[in-house]
N, C-alpha and C positions, 0 to 999 in steps of 0.2 A: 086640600085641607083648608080648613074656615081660619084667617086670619086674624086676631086679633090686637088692635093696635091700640098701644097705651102709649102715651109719653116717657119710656124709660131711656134712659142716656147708653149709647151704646158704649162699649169697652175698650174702643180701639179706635183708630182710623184705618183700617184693614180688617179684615174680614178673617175669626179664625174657623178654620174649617173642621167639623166633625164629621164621622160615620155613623147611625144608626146601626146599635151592635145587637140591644136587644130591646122590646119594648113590654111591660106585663103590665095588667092593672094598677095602677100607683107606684110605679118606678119604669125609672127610662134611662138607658145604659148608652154612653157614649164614647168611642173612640179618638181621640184629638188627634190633629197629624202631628209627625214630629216634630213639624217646624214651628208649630206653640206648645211643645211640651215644655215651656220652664215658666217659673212661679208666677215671674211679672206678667205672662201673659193666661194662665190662667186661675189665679188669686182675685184678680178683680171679680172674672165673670162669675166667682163662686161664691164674692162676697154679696154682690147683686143679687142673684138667684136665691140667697140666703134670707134677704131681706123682702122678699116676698110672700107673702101671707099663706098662699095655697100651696106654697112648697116648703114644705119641713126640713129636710135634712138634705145635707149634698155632701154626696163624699167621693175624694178624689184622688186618686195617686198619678201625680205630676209626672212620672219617670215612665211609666207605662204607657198613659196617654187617656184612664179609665176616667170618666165622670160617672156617677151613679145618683138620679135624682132621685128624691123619692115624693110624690105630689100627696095630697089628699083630696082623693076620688070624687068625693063629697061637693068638691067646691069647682076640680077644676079636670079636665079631661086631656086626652094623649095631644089633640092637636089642640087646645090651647099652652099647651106645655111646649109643643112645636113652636108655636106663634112666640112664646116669649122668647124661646131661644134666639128666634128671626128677630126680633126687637134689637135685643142686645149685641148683635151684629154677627150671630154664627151664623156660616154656613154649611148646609147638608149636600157633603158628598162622597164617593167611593176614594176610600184612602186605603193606598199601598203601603207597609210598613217599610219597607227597603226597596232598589230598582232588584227584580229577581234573575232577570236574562241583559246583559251589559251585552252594547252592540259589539265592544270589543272583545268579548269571550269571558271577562271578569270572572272569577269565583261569587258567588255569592259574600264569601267573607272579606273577599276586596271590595267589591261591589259596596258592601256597608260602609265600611273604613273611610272611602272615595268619599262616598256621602254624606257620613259626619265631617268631614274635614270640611268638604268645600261647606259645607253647611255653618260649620264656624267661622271658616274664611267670612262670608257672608254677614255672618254679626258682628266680628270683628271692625269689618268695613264698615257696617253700619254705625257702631258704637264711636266709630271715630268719623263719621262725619268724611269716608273715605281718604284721612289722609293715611293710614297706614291698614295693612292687611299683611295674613301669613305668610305672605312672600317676602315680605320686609323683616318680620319679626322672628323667624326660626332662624335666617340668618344671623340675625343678631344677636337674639340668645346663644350662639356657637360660638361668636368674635367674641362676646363677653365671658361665655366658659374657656375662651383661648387666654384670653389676656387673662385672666383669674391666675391660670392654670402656671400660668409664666409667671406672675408675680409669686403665687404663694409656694411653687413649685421650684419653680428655677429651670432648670432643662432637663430634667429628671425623666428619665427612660422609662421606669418600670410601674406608672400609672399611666393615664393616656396624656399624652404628651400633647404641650399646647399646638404643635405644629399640626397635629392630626384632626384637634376641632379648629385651628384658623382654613385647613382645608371642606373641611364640614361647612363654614361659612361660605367659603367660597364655592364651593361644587356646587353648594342647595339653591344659593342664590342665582349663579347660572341655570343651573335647572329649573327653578321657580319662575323665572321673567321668560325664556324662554319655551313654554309650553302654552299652548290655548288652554282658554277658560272660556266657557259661556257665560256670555254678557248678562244680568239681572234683567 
């Protein structure tokens, strides 16, 4: 396909990746992976694309992962609408929605679960600059519903007793620290 290269700013310093889902005369259907489906990372690229003459409308639902362009024929064709994309720093490739066969036998709906977790973990850690991730912090959310629970509570039996989330804190965190994670 014929590239076309203008000077536009790309979106990112990463590369967010799409699948060609469908292509028809004056509209062109993309699939985003999950790992940029949230706004910050797809809001820019749709305010760019917005702002380009030979593309009128773009519509998108963020939570799905649907881009939907719609170009005007007239002015501009399927691979230069390609080429812009490649500008602004997407890349085209086959995207999985979930893993479907886990080496270790997973369900399917573990399988997903596994995946948005560590996949949060992963923002999380980013967003802080790696000093804290969900191994640090579900425990502590538990020590802090302990101690809550003993203050406002007292030692009160018949809700769940702070002794049972100070052990929530502690089981998870041993659990946490001791298990592998693949490295980023």
């Amino acid at each position: 396909m014929p590239k076309l290269r203008e000077t536009t700013p790309e979106i990112g310093s990463s590369p967010i990746y799409v699948e060609l889902i469908s292509q028809t005369p004056g509209r062109v259907r993309l699939r985003v992976a999950p790992e940029y489906r949230q706004s910050q990372d797809i809001e820019p690229l749709i305010k760019l694309l917005n702002e380009r003459l030979e593309i009128y409308r773009v519509r998108a639902n963020i939570h799905s992962g649907s881009i939907t362009i719609f170009y005007a024929q007239d002015h501009i064709n399927f691979e230069g609408v390609w080429a812009i994309l490649q500008d602004l720093g997407v890349t085209f490739s086959p995207i999985s929605e979930q893993p479907r066969n886990s080496a270790n036998g997973q369900s399917d709906a573990a399988a997903s679960v596994t995946y948005a977790v560590t996949h949060l973990n992963h923002r999380v850690r980013r967003a802080t600059d790696g000093m804290v991730d969900l191994r640090f912090l579900i425990p502590l959310g538990f020590s802090v519903l302990a101690i809550r629970q003993l203050v406002v509570k007292g030692l009160m039996i018949e809700a769940i007793p702070w002794y049972v989330l100070a052990w929530y804190s502690f089981d998870s965190f041993i659990k946490l620290h001791y298990t592998s994670e693949p490295q980023e």
